[in-house]
N, C-alpha and C positions, 0 to 999 in steps of 0.2 A: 314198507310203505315209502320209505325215502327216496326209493329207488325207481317209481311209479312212472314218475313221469320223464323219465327216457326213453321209454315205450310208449308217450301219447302220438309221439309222427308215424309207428309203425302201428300203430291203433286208429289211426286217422288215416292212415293208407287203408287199411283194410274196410273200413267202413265206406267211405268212397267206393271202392271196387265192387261191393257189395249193392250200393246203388244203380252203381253202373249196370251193375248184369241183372237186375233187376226190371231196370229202362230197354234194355236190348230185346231181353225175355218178352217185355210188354210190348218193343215195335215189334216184334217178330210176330207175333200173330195181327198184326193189322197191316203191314207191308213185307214186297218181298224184298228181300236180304241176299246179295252175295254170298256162297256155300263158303262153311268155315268149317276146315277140316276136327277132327274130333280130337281130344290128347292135351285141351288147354289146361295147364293146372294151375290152380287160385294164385292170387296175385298176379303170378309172370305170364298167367296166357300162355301163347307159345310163341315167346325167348326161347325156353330149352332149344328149341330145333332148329335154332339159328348157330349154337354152341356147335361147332365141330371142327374138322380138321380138311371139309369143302370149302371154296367158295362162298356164299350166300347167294352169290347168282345162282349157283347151280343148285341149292338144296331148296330155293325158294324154284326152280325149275322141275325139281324132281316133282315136290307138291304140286304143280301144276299138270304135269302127267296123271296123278290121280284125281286132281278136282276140278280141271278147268284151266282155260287163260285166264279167268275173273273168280278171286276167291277173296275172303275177307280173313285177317288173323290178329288176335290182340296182344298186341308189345306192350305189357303192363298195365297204365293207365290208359295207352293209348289204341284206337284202335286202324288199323291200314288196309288198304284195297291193292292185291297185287294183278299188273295184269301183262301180257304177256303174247296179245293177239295183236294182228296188226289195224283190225275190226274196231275192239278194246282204244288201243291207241290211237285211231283216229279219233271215237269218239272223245278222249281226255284232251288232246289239241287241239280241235276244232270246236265244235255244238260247246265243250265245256273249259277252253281255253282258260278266259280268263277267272273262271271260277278255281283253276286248280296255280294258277300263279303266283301265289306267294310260298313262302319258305316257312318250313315250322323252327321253333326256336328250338335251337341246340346248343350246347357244350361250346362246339367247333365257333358257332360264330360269335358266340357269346366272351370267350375267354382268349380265341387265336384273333381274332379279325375284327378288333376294336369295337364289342360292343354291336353287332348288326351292321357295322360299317362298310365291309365290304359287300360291294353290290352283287355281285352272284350268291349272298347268303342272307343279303337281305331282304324283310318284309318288301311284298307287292306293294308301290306306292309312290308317290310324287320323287323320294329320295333316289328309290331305285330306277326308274324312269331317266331322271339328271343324269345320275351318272352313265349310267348304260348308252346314254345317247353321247351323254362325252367323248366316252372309251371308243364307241365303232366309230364317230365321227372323225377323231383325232388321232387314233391304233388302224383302224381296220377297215378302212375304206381305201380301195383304189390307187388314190393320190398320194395317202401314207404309204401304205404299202409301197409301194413306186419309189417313194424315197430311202424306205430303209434298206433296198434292195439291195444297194452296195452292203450294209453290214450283213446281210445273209449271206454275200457272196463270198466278199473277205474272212467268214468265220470256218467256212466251209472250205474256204481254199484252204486255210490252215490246218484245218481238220486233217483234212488228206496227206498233207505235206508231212505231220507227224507223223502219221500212219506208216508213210513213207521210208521214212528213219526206221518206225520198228518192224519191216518189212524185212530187214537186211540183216537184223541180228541173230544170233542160232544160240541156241542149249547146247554145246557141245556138238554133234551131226546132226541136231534135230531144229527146226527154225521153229522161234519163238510161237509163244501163243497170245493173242491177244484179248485181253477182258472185252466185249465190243460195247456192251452194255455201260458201261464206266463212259467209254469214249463218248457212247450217243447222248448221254446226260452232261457230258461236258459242251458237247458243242450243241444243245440246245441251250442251255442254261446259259451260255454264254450270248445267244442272239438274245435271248428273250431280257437279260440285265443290262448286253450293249441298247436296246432302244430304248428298255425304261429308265434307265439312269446315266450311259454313259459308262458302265465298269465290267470289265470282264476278269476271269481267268485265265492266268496261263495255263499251259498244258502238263506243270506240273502241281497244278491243283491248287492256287492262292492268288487271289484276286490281284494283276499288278498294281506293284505300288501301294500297297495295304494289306497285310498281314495280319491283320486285326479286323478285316473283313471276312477274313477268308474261311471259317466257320460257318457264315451263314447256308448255304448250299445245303451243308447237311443238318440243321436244324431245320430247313424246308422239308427237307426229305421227310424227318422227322415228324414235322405237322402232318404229312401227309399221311403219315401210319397213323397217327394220333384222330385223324381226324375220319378213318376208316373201323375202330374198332369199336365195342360196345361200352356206351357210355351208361350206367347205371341211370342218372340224372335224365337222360335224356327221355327215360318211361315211367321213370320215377321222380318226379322233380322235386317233389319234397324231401325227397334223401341226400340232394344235392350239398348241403353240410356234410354227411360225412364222405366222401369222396371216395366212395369206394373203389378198390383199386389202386389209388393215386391217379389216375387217368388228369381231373381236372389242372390237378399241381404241376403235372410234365404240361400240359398243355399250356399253364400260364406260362412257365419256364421256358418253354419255344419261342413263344410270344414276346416275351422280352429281350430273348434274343435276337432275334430277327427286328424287332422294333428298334433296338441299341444302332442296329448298324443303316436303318432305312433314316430312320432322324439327322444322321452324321453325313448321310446320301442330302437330307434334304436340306439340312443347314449348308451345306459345301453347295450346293446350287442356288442358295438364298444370298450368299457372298459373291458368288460370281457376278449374279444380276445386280446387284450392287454397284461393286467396281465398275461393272457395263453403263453409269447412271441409269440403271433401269431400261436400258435396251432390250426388246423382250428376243434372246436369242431363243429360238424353241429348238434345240439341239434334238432332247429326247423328251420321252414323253413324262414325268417329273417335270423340264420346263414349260410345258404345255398346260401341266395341270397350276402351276403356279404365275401363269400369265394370266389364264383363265379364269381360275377363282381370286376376287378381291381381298387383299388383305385383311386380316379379321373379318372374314364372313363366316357366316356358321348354314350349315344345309342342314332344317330340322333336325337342331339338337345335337351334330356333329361339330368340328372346329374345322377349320380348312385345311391345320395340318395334320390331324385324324382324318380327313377324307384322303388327303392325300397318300399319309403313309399305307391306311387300309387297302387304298384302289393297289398301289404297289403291289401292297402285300398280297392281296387275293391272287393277280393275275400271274406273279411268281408262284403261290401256291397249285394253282391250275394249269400253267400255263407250259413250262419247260418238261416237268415229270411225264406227265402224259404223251406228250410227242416221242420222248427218249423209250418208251417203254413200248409206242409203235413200230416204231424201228425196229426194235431188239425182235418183240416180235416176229416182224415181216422176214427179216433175215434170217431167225429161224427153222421158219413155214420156208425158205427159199434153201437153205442149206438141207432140210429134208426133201427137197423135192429137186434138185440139181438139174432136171430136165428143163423146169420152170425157171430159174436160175439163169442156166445158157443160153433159152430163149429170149430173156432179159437182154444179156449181154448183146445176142445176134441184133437185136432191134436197134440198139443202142451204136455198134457198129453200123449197121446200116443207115439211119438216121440221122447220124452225127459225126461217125468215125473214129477213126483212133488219136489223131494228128489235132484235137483242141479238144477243150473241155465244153461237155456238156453245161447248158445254159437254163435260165429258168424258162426263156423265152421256148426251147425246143420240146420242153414237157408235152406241149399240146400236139405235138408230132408221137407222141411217144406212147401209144394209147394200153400197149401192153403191161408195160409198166405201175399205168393210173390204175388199171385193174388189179394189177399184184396189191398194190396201195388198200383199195375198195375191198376186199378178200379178206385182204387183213386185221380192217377195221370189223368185218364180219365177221371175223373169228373170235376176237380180239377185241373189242369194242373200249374207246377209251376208259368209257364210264356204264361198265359193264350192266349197271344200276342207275338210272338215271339221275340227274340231281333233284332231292326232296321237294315234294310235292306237297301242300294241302289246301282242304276243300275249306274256303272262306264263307260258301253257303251250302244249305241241302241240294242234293242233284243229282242226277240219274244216269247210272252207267251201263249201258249193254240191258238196259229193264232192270236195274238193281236200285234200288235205294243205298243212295252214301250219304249220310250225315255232315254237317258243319263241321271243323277241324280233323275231318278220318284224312291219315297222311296216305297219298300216293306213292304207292312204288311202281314204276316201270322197269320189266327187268328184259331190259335190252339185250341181253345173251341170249336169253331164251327167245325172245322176239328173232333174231337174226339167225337159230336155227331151228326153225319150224320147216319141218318137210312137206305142209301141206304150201309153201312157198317155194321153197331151198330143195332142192334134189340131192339126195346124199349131201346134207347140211355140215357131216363133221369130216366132209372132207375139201382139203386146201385146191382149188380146182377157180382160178383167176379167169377161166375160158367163160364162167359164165356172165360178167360184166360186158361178155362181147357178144354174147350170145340172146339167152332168154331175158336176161335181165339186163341188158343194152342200156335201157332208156334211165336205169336208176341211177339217182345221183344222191347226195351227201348234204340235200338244202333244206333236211326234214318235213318235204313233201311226199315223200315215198315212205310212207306210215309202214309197211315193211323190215325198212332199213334205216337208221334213224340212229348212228353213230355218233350224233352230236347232239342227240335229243330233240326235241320240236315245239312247235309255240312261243310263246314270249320269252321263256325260259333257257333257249336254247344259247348254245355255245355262240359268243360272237367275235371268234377266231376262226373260222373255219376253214376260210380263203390263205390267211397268214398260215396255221398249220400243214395245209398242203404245200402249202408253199416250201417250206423248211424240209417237210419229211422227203417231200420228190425228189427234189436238189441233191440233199443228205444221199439217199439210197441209190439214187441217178450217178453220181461223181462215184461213190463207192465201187457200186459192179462195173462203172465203165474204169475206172481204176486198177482195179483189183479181182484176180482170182483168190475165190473164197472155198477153203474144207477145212471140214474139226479133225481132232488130233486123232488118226490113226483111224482115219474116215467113220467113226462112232454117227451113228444119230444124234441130235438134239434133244437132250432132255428138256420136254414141255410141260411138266410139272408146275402147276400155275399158284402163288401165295394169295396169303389169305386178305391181304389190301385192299383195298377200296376202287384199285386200278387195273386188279388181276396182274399184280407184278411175277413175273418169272420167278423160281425158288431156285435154280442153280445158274449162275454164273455161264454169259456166253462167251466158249472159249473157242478162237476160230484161228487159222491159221491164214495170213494174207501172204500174195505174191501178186507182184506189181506186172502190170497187164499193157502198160504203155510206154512211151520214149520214155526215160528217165530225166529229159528236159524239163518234160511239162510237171514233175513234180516241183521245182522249184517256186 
């Protein structure tokens, strides 16, 4: 008897659930309901069939082959609406936008991202609005953009210029191979830290001028596996004591790390403006957020500098990985496909030539290209899964009844290859951006294709990400011929991330394609 009541929270889960499907059982005969595949077992629903060694895009795809774009499936305590049509996904953006725009509480934003703080993972509401309107205002309009331009350019030129170097070195008769993938997360990470704070990396991997910074990169990384995997707490919330796993423990552990060295970012920018008597230099956008917000002010329930390090910390969380891992991608849809490839290069010769470096200005000339891009993201979609969805009231999807709090999945993989859209959808084929599907773009009005997700909720990077990836891949092919070692394929084996990250390492072999002037 002593021992009783360590089993009231898993006796108190159980009785709950027991209500719940009791309630369900009872709406189900007075409205209609979203088809839910059969196989749920007590308690976890169907978790098990998220367990595997696929994707969740694509096991949450396969169940869609047999029951629909629009089916329902219960993750514990909770229950979700997966859809997967582009019918489906109008309706959630549009008629039922603002009903699906807040975030459900998780783990991730709870323990990495100060408490709800960072606004891509916060509650719909007066907070997330502020900030949101900050960030595009003062990031990702126009006029910023315009200014960070030089740092895109100088990172990039650099980029190349290492490249460069290890262009020329050999194994003995055989010339080097290069990691590419390594490289693309360098010189994204590196734009995305020069605007928010003013610090970069060198190219041999340590922040200059701080060594004591230079960890944080891969504690990002880190958050970012951390914040893709199954969190117990997150269907269970009252198990969230014992921690199953350890998941919540590394998560804080991330969090602190990453928070060590943005505080040392924000103090070291609090001293400058100081010494400045308070001249508001707004270098980067750190000084932007601290001209902006008043000293000791607090935004519902936040501190200023918890908004601040949060906003940091989200947009390094979302911001660099995802680009990096487009890339890697696109390059190796382009290294299988070498026809597509050369055709790249021809344009780029054509268009630009050999004799100077392609510019951001010439993208718009370069329409082949923006479609290798488009492909890519279709194949490959940042966020293969859309970012978490739920319903703040009752409301109606495709004629289904969705309850208050059922979480929204969009699963944009499967969305982007549907063949009643996409014509031979799983093949890499960049012709059709120029062709049937001409007029679609990337501004998630094309309920289709919707790489960046759509409605309030949507990505609001989208201009700056193209921006980096075109440049990036543009300077590369006009640079460089590109083949893997001993002309092999590219293994496309995709992990189990939240990003669909690659599982083997791109190993490619570069040789330099122009004057060897213009590398310097």
């Amino acid at each position: 008897m002593e021992t009783f009541p360590q089993f009231l929270p898993v006796l108190g889960v159980l009785i709950l659930l027991l209500i719940s499907a009791y309630k369900r059982s009872s709406t189900r005969k007075s409205i209609k309901l979203a088809p839910e595949p059969p196989g749920a077992l007590p308690l976890i629903g169907h978790l098990h069939f998220l367990r595997g060694q696929a994707p969740v895009a694509k096991i949450l795809g396969k169940i869609a082959d047999d029951y629909g774009p629009v089916y329902s499936l219960r993750l514990g305590s909770r229950q979700a609406l997966v859809v997967s049509s582009w019918e489906m996904v109008k309706d959630c953006f549009t008629t039922n936008d603002r009903n699906f725009a807040t975030r459900p509480d998780t783990a991730t934003s709870r323990h990495m991202v100060y408490n709800d703080a960072g606004f891509a993972l916060a509650p719909y509401g007066p907070y997330w609005r502020e900030i949101r309107k900050l960030v595009t205002s003062e990031l990702f309009t126009s006029q910023r953009l315009e200014k960070y331009k030089n740092v895109r350019n100088l990172e990039i030129k650099s980029f190349i210029t290492h490249l460069f170097s290890l262009s020329t070195l050999k194994n003995g008769d055989q010339m080097s191979t290069v990691n590419m993938g390594k490289w693309f997360e360098q010189v994204t990470f590196n734009v995305t830290i020069q605007i928010l704070a003013r610090k970069r990396f060198s190219y041999g991997c340590r922040i200059e001028g701080d060594d004591e910074d230079s960890h944080v990169h891969e504690a990002i990384k880190k958050g970012l596996y951390l914040s893709g995997i199954f969190v117990a707490s997150d269907f269970f919330p009252i198990l969230e004591w014992m921690d199953i796993g350890g998941h919540l423990n590394a998560m804080k552990e991330v969090a602190k790390e990453v928070d060590i060295v943005i505080e040392k970012w924000l103090k070291e920018h609090a001293m400058k403006r100081n010494e400045n008597d308070g001249r508001k230099e707004e270098e980067d956008f750190m000084d932007v957020m601290l001209s902006t917000l008043s000293k000791d002010s607090e935004m519902h329930g936040h501190r200023r500098e918890t908004v601040i390090k949060a906003t940091i910390m989200i947009l390094m969380l979302t911001g660099s990985e995802s680009t990096a891992l487009t890339l890697t991608w696109a390059l190796s849809l382009l290294l299988n496909n070498p026809h597509v490839l050369r055709a790249a290069q021809e344009e780029l010769d054509i268009h630009v030539g050999r004799e100077k470096w392609v510019e951001e200005s010439d993208i718009k000339n370069l329409p082949y290209l923006q479609a290798i891009m488009k492909e890519t993201l279709r194949m490959y979609p940042p966020g293969p899964l859309a970012g978490p969805h739920e319903a703040i009231e009752d409301c109606n999807i495709g004629g289904y009844h969705v309850s208050k709090g059922t979480r929204l999945i969009v699963n944009v993989w499967k969305l982007h290859r549907d063949p009643q859209v996409w014509s031979d959808p799983h093949e890499f084929r960049p012709e059709r951006f120029l062709e049937q599907h001409s007029n679609i773009n990337y501004q998630g009005q094309n309920y289709e294709y919707i790489p960046f997700s759509s409605g309030r909720r949507m990505c609001p990077a989208i201009t700056f990400a193209f921006q980096v990836v075109h440049l990036t891949l543009a300077r590369l092919l006009q640079g460089f011929d590109l083949s893997t070692p001993m002309g092999k394929p590219v293994d496309m084996s995709e992990g189990l991330g939240i990003a669909l990250p690659k599982v083997k390492p791109l190993e490619v072999i570069i040789t330099p394609r122009i004057s060897p002037n213009l590398y310097d």
